[in-house]
DRENPA-3360 file (N, C-alpha, C; in nm, 2 decimals, always signed):
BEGIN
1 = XXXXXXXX = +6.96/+9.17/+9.04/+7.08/+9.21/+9.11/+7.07/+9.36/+9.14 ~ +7.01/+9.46/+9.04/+6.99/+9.59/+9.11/+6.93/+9.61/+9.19 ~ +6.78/+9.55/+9.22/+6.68/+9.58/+9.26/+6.74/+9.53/+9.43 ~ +6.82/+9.44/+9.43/+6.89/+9.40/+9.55/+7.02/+9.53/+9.64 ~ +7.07/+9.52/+9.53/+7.15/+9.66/+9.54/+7.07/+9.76/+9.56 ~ +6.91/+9.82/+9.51/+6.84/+9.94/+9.56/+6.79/+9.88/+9.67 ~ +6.74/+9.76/+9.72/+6.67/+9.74/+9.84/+6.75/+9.75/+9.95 ~ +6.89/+9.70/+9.94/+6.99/+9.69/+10.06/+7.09/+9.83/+10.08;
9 = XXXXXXXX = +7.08/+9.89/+9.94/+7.23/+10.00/+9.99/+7.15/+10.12/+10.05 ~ +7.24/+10.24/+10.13/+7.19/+10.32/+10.19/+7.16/+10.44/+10.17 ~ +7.31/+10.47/+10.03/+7.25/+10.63/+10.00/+7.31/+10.61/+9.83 ~ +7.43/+10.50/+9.79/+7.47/+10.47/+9.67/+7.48/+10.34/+9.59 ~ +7.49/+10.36/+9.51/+7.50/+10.20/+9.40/+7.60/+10.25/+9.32 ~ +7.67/+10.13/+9.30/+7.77/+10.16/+9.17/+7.73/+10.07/+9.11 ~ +7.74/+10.07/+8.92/+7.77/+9.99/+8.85/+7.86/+9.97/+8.73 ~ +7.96/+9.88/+8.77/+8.09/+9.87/+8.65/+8.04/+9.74/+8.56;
17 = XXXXXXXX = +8.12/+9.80/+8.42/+8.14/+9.68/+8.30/+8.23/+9.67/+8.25 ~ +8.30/+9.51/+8.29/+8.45/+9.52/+8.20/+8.42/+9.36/+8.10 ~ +8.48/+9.35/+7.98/+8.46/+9.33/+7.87/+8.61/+9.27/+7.84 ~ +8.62/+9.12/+7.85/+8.77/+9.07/+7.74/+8.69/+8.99/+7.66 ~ +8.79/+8.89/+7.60/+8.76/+8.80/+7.47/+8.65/+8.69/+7.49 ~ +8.62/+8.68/+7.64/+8.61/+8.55/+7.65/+8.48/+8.56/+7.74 ~ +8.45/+8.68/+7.84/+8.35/+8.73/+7.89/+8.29/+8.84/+7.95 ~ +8.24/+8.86/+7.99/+8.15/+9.03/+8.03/+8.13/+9.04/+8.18;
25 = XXXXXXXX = +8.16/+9.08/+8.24/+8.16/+9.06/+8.44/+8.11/+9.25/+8.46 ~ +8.02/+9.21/+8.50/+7.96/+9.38/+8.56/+7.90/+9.35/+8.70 ~ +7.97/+9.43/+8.77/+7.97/+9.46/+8.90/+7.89/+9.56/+8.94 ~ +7.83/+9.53/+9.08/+7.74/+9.58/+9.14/+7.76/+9.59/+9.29 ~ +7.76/+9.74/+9.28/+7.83/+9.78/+9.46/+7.73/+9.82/+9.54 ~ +7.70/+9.82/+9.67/+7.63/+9.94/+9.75/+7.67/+9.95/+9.85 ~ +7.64/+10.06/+9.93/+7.71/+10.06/+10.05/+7.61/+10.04/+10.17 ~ +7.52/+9.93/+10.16/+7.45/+9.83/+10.26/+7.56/+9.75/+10.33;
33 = XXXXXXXX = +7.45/+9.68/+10.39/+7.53/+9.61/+10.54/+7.65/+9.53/+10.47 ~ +7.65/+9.46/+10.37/+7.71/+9.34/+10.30/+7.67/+9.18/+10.34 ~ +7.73/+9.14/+10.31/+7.72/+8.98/+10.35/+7.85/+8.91/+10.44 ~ +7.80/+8.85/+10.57/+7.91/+8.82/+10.63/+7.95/+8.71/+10.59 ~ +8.09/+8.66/+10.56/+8.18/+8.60/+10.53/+8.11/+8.47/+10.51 ~ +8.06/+8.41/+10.60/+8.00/+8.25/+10.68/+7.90/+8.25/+10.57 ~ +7.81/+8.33/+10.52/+7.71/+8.34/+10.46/+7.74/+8.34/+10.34 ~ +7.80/+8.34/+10.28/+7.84/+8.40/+10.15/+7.81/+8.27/+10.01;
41 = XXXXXXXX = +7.83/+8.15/+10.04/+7.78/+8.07/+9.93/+7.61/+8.04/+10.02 ~ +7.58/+8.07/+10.14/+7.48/+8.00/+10.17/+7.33/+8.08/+10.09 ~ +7.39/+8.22/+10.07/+7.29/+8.33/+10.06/+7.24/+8.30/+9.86 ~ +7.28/+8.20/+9.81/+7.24/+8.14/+9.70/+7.21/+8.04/+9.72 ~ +7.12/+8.02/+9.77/+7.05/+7.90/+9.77/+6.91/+7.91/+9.84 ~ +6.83/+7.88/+9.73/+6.68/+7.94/+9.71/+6.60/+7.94/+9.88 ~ +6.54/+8.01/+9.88/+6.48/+8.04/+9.99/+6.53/+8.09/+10.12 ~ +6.69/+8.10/+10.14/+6.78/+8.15/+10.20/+6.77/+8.33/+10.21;
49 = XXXXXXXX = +6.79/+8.38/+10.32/+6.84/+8.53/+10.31/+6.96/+8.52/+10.45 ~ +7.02/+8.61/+10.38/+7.15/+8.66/+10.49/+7.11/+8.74/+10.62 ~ +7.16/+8.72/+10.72/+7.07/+8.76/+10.87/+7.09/+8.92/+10.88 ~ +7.21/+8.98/+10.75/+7.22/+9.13/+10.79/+7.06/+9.21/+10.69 ~ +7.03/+9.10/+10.59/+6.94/+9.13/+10.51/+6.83/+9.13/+10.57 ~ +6.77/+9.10/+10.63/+6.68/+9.04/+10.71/+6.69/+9.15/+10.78 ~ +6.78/+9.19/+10.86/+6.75/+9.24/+10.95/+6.75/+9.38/+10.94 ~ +6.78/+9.46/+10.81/+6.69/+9.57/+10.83/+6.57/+9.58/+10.78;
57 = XXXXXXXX = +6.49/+9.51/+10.79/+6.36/+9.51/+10.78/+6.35/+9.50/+10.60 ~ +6.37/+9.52/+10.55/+6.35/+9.42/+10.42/+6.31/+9.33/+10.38 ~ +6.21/+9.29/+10.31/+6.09/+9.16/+10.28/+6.19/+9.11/+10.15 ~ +6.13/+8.98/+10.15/+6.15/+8.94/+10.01/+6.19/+8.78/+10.02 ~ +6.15/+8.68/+9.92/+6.12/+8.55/+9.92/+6.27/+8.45/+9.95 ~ +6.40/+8.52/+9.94/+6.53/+8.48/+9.89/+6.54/+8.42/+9.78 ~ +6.46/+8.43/+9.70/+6.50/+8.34/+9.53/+6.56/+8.44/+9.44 ~ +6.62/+8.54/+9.46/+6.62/+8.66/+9.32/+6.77/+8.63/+9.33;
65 = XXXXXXXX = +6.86/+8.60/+9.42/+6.99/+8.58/+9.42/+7.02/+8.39/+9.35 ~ +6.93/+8.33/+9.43/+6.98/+8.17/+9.33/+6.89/+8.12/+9.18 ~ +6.82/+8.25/+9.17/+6.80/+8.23/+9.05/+6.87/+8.35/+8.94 ~ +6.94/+8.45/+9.00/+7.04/+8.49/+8.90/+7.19/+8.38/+8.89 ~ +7.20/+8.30/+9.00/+7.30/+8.24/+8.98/+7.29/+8.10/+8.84 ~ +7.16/+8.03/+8.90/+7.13/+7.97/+8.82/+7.14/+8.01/+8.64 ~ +7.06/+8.11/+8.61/+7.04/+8.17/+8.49/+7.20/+8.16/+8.45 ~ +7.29/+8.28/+8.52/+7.43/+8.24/+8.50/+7.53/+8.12/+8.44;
73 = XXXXXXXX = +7.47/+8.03/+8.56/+7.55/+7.90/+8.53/+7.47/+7.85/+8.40 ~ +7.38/+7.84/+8.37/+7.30/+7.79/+8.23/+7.40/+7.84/+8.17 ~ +7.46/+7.92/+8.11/+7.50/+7.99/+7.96/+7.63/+8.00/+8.01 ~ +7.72/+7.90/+8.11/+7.86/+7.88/+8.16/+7.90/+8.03/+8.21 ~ +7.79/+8.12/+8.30/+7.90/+8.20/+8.34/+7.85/+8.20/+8.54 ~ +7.84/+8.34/+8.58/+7.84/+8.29/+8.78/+7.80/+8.42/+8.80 ~ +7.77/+8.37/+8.93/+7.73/+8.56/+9.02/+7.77/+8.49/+9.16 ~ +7.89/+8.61/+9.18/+7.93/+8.59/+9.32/+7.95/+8.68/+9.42;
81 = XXXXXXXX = +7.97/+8.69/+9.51/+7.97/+8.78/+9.59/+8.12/+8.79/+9.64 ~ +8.13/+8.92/+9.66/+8.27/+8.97/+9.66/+8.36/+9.04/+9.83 ~ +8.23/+9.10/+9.88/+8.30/+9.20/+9.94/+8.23/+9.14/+10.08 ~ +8.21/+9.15/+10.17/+8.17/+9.13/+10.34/+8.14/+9.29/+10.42 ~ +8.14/+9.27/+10.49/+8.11/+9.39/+10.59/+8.09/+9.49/+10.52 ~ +8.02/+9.61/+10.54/+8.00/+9.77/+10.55/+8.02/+9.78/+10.40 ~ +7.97/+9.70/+10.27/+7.90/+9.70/+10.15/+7.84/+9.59/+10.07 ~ +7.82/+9.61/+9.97/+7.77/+9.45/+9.89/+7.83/+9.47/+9.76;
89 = XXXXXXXX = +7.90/+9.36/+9.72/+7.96/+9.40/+9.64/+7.92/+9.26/+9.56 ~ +7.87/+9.22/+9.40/+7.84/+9.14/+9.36/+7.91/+9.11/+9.20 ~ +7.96/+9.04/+9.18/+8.02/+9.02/+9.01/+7.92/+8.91/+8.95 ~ +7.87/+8.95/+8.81/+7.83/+8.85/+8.77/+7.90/+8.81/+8.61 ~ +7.91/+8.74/+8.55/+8.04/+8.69/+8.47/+7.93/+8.62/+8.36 ~ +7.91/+8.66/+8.27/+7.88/+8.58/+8.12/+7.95/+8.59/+8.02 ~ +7.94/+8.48/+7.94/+8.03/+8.44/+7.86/+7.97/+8.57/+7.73 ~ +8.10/+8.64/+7.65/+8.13/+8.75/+7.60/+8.10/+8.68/+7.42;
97 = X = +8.10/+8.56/+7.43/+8.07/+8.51/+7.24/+7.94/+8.49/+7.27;
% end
Protein backbone atom coordinates (compact mmCIF):
# COMPACT_ATOMS: atom_id res chain seq x y z
CA UNK A 1 0.00 0.00 0.00
CA UNK A 2 2.84 2.48 0.50
CA UNK A 3 4.95 1.61 -2.18
CA UNK A 4 1.63 2.49 -4.21
CA UNK A 5 1.10 5.62 -2.44
CA UNK A 6 5.12 6.47 -3.17
CA UNK A 7 4.78 5.33 -6.84
CA UNK A 8 1.50 7.43 -7.53
CA UNK A 9 1.56 10.54 -5.22
CA UNK A 10 3.31 13.82 -6.33
CA UNK A 11 5.11 15.60 -3.68
CA UNK A 12 3.06 13.95 -0.29
CA UNK A 13 1.87 10.84 1.58
CA UNK A 14 -0.02 10.85 4.59
CA UNK A 15 -0.32 8.06 6.95
CA UNK A 16 -3.19 7.75 9.78
CA UNK A 17 -3.90 5.00 12.63
CA UNK A 18 -7.05 4.73 14.31
CA UNK A 19 -7.60 1.91 16.83
CA UNK A 20 -11.24 0.79 18.65
CA UNK A 21 -12.12 -2.55 20.29
CA UNK A 22 -12.78 -4.45 17.52
CA UNK A 23 -10.20 -3.18 14.73
CA UNK A 24 -7.20 -1.14 13.40
CA UNK A 25 -7.92 0.94 9.91
CA UNK A 26 -4.82 3.03 8.84
CA UNK A 27 -5.15 5.10 6.07
CA UNK A 28 -3.08 6.02 3.36
CA UNK A 29 -3.31 9.39 1.43
CA UNK A 30 -1.46 10.92 -1.57
CA UNK A 31 -1.98 13.60 -3.60
CA UNK A 32 -1.69 11.45 -7.09
CA UNK A 33 -4.22 11.36 -9.74
CA UNK A 34 -6.69 9.04 -7.57
CA UNK A 35 -9.01 6.55 -8.81
CA UNK A 36 -12.06 7.36 -10.83
CA UNK A 37 -15.20 6.47 -9.45
CA UNK A 38 -16.21 3.57 -12.28
CA UNK A 39 -12.86 1.99 -11.37
CA UNK A 40 -12.90 1.70 -7.99
CA UNK A 41 -13.88 -2.04 -7.12
CA UNK A 42 -12.44 -2.96 -10.57
CA UNK A 43 -8.83 -1.78 -9.63
CA UNK A 44 -8.81 -5.00 -7.19
CA UNK A 45 -8.78 -7.43 -9.12
CA UNK A 46 -5.56 -9.08 -10.00
CA UNK A 47 -3.97 -8.02 -13.08
CA UNK A 48 -6.14 -4.88 -13.47
CA UNK A 49 -4.60 -1.21 -13.20
CA UNK A 50 -6.74 2.03 -13.19
CA UNK A 51 -6.32 4.12 -16.62
CA UNK A 52 -5.11 7.31 -14.34
CA UNK A 53 -2.36 4.85 -13.08
CA UNK A 54 -1.26 3.72 -16.20
CA UNK A 55 -1.11 6.64 -17.46
CA UNK A 56 1.52 8.40 -15.93
CA UNK A 57 3.84 6.17 -16.96
CA UNK A 58 4.15 3.92 -14.05
CA UNK A 59 5.02 0.08 -14.52
CA UNK A 60 3.80 -2.56 -12.45
CA UNK A 61 1.87 -6.06 -12.74
CA UNK A 62 -1.66 -4.87 -10.92
CA UNK A 63 -1.48 -7.63 -8.28
CA UNK A 64 -0.06 -5.45 -5.11
CA UNK A 65 -3.62 -3.98 -4.67
CA UNK A 66 -5.79 -7.63 -4.94
CA UNK A 67 -3.46 -9.18 -3.07
CA UNK A 68 -3.46 -6.72 -0.10
CA UNK A 69 -7.17 -7.02 -0.36
CA UNK A 70 -7.07 -10.61 -0.32
CA UNK A 71 -4.55 -10.94 2.66
CA UNK A 72 -7.11 -8.57 4.42
CA UNK A 73 -10.17 -10.49 3.86
CA UNK A 74 -8.23 -13.81 5.12
CA UNK A 75 -8.03 -12.49 8.84
CA UNK A 76 -11.91 -10.88 8.30
CA UNK A 77 -10.76 -7.37 7.68
CA UNK A 78 -10.66 -5.03 3.76
CA UNK A 79 -8.77 -2.39 1.84
CA UNK A 80 -10.78 0.04 0.19
CA UNK A 81 -10.57 2.82 -1.60
CA UNK A 82 -11.91 5.93 -0.49
CA UNK A 83 -11.36 9.12 -2.28
CA UNK A 84 -11.66 9.72 -6.52
CA UNK A 85 -10.12 12.56 -8.34
CA UNK A 86 -7.01 14.76 -7.49
CA UNK A 87 -5.80 12.11 -4.54
CA UNK A 88 -5.67 8.46 -3.43
CA UNK A 89 -6.98 7.79 -0.52
CA UNK A 90 -6.86 4.03 0.77
CA UNK A 91 -8.32 2.46 4.32
CA UNK A 92 -7.27 -0.85 5.16
CA UNK A 93 -9.25 -2.39 8.32
CA UNK A 94 -7.92 -5.53 10.40
CA UNK A 95 -9.36 -7.05 12.97
CA UNK A 96 -7.82 -5.24 16.44
CA UNK A 97 -7.97 -8.98 18.81
Amino acid sequence: MLENACRYGVSSIRVSIERDSLAVRYAIEDDGPGVADEERERIFEPGLRGRRGSANGSTGAGLGLSLARRLARGVDGDVEVTAGTGRGRFVVTLPAG
